[in-house]
C-alpha positions as CSV (number, residue, x, y, z in Angstrom):
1,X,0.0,0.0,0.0
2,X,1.5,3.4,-0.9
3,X,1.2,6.8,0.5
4,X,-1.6,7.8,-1.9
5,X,-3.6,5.1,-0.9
6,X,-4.3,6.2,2.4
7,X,-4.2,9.8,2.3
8,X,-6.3,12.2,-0.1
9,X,-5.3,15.8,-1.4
10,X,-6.3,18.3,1.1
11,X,-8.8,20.8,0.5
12,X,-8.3,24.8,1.4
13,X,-9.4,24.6,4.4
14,X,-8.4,21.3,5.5
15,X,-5.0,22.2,5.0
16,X,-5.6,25.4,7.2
17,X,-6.4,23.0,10.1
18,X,-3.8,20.4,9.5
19,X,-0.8,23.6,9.4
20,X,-2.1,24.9,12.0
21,X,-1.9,21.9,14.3
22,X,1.6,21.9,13.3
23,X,3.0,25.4,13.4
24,X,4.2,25.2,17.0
25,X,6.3,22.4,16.0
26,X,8.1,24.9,13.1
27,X,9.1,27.5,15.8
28,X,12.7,27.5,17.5
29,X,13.0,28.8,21.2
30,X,15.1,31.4,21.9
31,X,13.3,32.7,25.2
32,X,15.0,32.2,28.5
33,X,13.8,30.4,31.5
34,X,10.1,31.1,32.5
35,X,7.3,29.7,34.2
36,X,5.0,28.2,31.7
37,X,1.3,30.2,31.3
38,X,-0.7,26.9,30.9
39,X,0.9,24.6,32.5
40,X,-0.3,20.6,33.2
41,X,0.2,18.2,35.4
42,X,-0.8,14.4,36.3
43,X,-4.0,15.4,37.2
44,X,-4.3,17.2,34.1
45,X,-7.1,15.4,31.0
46,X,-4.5,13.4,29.1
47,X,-5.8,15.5,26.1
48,X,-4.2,18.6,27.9
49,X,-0.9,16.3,28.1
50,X,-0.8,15.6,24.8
51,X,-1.6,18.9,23.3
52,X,0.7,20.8,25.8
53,X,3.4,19.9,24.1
54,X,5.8,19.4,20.5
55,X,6.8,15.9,20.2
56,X,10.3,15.4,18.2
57,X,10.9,11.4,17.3
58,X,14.0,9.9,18.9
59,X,13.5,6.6,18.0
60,X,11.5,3.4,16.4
61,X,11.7,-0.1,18.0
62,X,10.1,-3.5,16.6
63,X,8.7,-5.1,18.9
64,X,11.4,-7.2,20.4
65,X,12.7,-4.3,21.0
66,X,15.4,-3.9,17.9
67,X,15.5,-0.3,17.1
68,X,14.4,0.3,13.1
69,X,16.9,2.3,11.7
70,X,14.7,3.2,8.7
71,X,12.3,5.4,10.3
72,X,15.3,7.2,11.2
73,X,15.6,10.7,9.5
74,X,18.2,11.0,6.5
75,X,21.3,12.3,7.6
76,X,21.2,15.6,4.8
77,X,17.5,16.4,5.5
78,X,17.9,19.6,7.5
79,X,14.4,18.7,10.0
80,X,13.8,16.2,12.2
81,X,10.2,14.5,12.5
82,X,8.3,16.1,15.1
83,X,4.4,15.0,15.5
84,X,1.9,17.8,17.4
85,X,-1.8,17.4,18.3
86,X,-4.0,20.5,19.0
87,X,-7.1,21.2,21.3
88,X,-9.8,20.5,18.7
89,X,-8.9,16.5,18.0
90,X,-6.7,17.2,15.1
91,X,-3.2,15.9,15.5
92,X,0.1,16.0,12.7
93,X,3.3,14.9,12.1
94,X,6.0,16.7,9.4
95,X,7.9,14.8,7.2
96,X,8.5,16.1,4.0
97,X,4.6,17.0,4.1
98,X,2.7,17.5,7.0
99,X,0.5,14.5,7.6
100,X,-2.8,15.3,9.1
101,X,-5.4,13.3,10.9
102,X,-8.5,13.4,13.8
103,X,-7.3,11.4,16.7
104,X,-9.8,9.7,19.8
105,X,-8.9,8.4,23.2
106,X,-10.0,5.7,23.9
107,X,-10.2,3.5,27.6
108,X,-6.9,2.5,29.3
109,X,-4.7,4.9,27.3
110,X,-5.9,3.6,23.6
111,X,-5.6,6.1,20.6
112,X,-6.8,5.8,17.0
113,X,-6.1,8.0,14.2
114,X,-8.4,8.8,11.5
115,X,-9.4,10.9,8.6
116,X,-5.9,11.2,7.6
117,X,-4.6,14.2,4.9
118,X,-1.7,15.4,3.4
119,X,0.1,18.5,1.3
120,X,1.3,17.0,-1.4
121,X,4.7,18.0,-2.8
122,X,7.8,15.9,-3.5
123,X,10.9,16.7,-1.5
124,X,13.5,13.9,-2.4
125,X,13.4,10.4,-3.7
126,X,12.0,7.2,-2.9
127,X,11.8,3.8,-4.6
128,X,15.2,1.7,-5.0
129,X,17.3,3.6,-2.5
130,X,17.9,1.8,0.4
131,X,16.2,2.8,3.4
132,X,17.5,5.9,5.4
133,X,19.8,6.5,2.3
134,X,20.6,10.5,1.5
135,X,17.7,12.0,0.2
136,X,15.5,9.6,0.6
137,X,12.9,11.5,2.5
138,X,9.7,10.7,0.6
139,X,10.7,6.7,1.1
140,X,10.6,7.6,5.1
141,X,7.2,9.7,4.1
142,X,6.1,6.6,2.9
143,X,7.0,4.5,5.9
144,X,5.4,6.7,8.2
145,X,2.4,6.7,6.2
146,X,2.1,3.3,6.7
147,X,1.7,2.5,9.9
148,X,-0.2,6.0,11.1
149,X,-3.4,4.1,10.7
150,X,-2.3,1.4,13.0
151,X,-1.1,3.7,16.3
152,X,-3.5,1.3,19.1
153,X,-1.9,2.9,22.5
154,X,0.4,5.5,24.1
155,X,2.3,5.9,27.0
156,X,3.2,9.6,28.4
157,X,5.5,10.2,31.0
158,X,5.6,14.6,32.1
159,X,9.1,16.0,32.8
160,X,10.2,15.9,36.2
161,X,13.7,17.9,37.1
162,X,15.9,16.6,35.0
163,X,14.2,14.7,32.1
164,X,11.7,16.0,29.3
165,X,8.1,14.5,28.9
166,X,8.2,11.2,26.7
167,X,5.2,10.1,24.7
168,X,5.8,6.1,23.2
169,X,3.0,5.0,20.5
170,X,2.1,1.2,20.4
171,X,1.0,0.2,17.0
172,X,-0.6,-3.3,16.2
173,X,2.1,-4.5,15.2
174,X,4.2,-4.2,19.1
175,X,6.7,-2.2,17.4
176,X,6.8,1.4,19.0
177,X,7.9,5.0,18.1
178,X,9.5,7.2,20.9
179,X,9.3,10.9,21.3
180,X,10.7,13.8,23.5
181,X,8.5,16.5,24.0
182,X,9.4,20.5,24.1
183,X,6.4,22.8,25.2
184,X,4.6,24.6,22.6
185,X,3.9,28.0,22.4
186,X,0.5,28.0,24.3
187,X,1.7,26.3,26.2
188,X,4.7,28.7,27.2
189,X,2.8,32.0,26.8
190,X,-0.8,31.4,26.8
191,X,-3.6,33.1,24.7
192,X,-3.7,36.2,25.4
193,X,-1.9,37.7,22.5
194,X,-2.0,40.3,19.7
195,X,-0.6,40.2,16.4
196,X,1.7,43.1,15.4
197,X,3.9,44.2,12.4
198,X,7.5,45.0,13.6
199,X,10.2,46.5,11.3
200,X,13.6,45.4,13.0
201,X,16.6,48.3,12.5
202,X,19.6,47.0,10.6
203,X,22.2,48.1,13.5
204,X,22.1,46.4,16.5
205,X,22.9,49.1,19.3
206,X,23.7,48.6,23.4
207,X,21.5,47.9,25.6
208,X,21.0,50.0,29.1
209,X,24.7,49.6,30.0
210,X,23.4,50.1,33.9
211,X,21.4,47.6,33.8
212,X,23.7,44.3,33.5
213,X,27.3,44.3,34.5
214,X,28.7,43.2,31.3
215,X,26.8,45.3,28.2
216,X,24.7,43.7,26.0
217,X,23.3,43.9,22.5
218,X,20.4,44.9,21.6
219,X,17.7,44.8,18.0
220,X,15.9,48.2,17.7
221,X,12.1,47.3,16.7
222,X,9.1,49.6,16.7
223,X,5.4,48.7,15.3
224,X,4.3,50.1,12.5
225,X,0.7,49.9,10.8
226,X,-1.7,51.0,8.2
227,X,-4.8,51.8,8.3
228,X,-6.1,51.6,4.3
229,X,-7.9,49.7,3.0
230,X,-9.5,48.7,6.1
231,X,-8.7,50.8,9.2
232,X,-10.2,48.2,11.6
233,X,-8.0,44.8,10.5
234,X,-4.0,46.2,10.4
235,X,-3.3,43.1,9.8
236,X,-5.2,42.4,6.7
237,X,-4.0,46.2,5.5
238,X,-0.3,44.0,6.3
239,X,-1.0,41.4,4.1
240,X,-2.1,43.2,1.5
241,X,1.0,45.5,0.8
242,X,3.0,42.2,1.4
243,X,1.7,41.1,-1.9
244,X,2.8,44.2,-3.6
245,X,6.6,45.0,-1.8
246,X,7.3,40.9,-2.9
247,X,6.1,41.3,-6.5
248,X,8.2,44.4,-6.4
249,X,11.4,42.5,-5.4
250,X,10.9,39.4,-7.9
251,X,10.5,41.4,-10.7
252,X,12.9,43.9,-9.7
253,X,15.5,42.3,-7.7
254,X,15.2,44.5,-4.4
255,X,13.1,46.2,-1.8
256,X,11.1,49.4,-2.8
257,X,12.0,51.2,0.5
258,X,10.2,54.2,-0.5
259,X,6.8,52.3,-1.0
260,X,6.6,51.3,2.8
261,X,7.0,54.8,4.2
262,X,3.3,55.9,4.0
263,X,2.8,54.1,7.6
264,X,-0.1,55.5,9.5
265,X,1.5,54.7,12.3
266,X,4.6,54.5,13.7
267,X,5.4,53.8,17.5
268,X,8.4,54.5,19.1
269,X,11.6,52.4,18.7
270,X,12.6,50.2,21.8
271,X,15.7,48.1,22.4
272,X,15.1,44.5,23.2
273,X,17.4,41.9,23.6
274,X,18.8,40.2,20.7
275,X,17.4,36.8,21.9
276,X,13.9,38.3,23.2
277,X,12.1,37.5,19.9
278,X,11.1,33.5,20.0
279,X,11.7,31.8,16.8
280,X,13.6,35.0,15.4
281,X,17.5,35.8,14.3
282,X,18.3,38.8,13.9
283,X,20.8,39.5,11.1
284,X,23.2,43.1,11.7
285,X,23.0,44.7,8.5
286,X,19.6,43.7,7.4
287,X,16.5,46.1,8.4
288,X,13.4,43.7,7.9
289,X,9.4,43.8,8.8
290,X,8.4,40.9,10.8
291,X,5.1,39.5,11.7
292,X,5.4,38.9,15.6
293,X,2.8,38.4,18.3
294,X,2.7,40.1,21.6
295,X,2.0,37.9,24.9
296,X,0.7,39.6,28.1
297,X,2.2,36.6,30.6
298,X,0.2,36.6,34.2
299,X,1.7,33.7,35.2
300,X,5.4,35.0,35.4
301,X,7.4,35.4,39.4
302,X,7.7,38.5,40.8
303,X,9.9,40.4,38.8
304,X,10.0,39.0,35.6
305,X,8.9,39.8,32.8
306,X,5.4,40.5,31.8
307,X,5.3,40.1,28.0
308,X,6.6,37.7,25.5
309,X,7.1,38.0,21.9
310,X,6.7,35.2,19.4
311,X,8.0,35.3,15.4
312,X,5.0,34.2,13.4
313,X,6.6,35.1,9.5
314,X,8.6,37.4,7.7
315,X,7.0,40.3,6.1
316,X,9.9,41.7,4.1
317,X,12.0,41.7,2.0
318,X,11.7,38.1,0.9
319,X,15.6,38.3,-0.1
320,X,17.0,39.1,3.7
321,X,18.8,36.1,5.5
């Protein structure tokens, strides 16, 4: 049986869901220590437990317990596998595509997936390539594919001191798949956000030299909006002169800086740490507009910081690293 045979192309919206189950597992962590907003514990639904956290594969076993090196990730694929589930019974795992399904719990720690999709695109090759050869992510794809619709039980052990959570999935089989779980970014920050547009200076500059004993650097960012065509959805007003600032750079080769000038507004520049946006790297020398959301933390010690910033997608230019 091959991939296509038990997945189908994903509609629009389908594929809206099944990314979306799955963008917390795209985002790197740059944030320092905190007290997670929402966090769970033993007495938590084992839903909650599931969904609270990113799950990246460290291992398959048969089941007498020989690892299976072919589920193993190609050694030039630059991603490892990592499988996500969100709060509406939609769970996913990446690949090369990201693999959608519905999941249910079941009595005495049983799971089924179901209604599986996919994206479709080809990312390397398959067929007579020995398993876990270079390239040959589509022929793990495939292999994964496989035995999703056989996943009969899990086992989920929360992080204590010194040791992450671990999820293992039992298929029918006996053979097992092993995970190590990072939280997501609800989980860290909560859901009391707002989406902003930030354009990031080029120069890095000092931060408050009284406040730390050694200095440190600092990104200069400042929100910036407009309000046409529709003043109440900045946002959409974003997205729209996206479309025309990239079709400017492919067909001319660079950013129209001039064209983004018209802002309605413009708040004030502020100096945060080079590490205080999560999931972004700043590059000296490149001035970019970045999509970030804002976090209002009320979970935080005395002290500490109050607000959390997240890197959702670059605005502009396209051609920055």
């Amino acid at each position: 049986m091959n991939l296509s045979s038990v997945f189908r192309r994903i509609s629009a919206s389908t594929a809206v869901m099944v990314v979306a189950s799955l963008v917390a597992l795209a985002q790197g962590s740059h944030a320092a220590e905190r007290r997670l907003e929402m966090p769970v514990t033993e007495a938590s639904p084992m839903a909650d437990q599931l969904e609270a956290y990113r799950w990246h594969f460290l291992k398959a076993e048969a089941a007498n317990g020989q690892e299976q090196t072919e589920f193993g990730v190609p050694t030039d694929w630059p991603r490892a596998m990592q499988m996500g589930f969100s709060e509406k019974g939609y769970g996913g795992i990446h690949v090369c595509n990201s693999i959608g399904w519905k999941y249910t719990l079941q009595e005495g720690n049983g799971i089924r997936f179901h209604e599986f999709n996919s994206t479709v695109m080809a990312c390397g090759s398959s067929g007579e390539q020995s398993p876990n050869s270079p390239n040959d992510i589509m022929g793990l794809e495939e292999r994964v594919g496989r035995l999703l619709n056989m996943v009969r039980s899990f086992a989920l052990t929360l992080a204590d001191e010194s040791t992450p959570p671990r999820l293992t999935l039992a298929f029918a089989d006996g053979s097992r798949w092993m995970f190590s779980g990072t939280p997501t970014v609800r989980t860290q920050y909560g859901d009391n956000k707002q989406h902003l547009l930030f354009e990031v200076a080029a120069e890095r500059q000092t931060c408050d030299e009284e406040a730390a004993d050694v200095p440190q650097e600092c990104i200069r960012v400042r929100e910036v909006r407009w309000d046409t065509p529709n003043r109440s959805d900045p946002m959409h007003n974003a997205r729209m002169n996206q479309l025309t600032l990239n079709a400017q750079e492919m067909f001319t080769g660079k950013m129209d800086w001039s064209s983004v000038a018209a802002f309605s507004y413009t708040g004030p520049w502020q100096l945060l740490p080079v590490n205080a946006i999560d999931g972004f790297k700043h590059h000296p020398g490149s001035r970019t507009f970045e999509y970030v959301d804002k976090y209002q933390l009320r979970n935080q010690s005395k002290g500490a910081p109050d607000v959390a910033y997240v890197h959702r997608e670059r605005m502009a230019p396209r051609s920055a690293p």
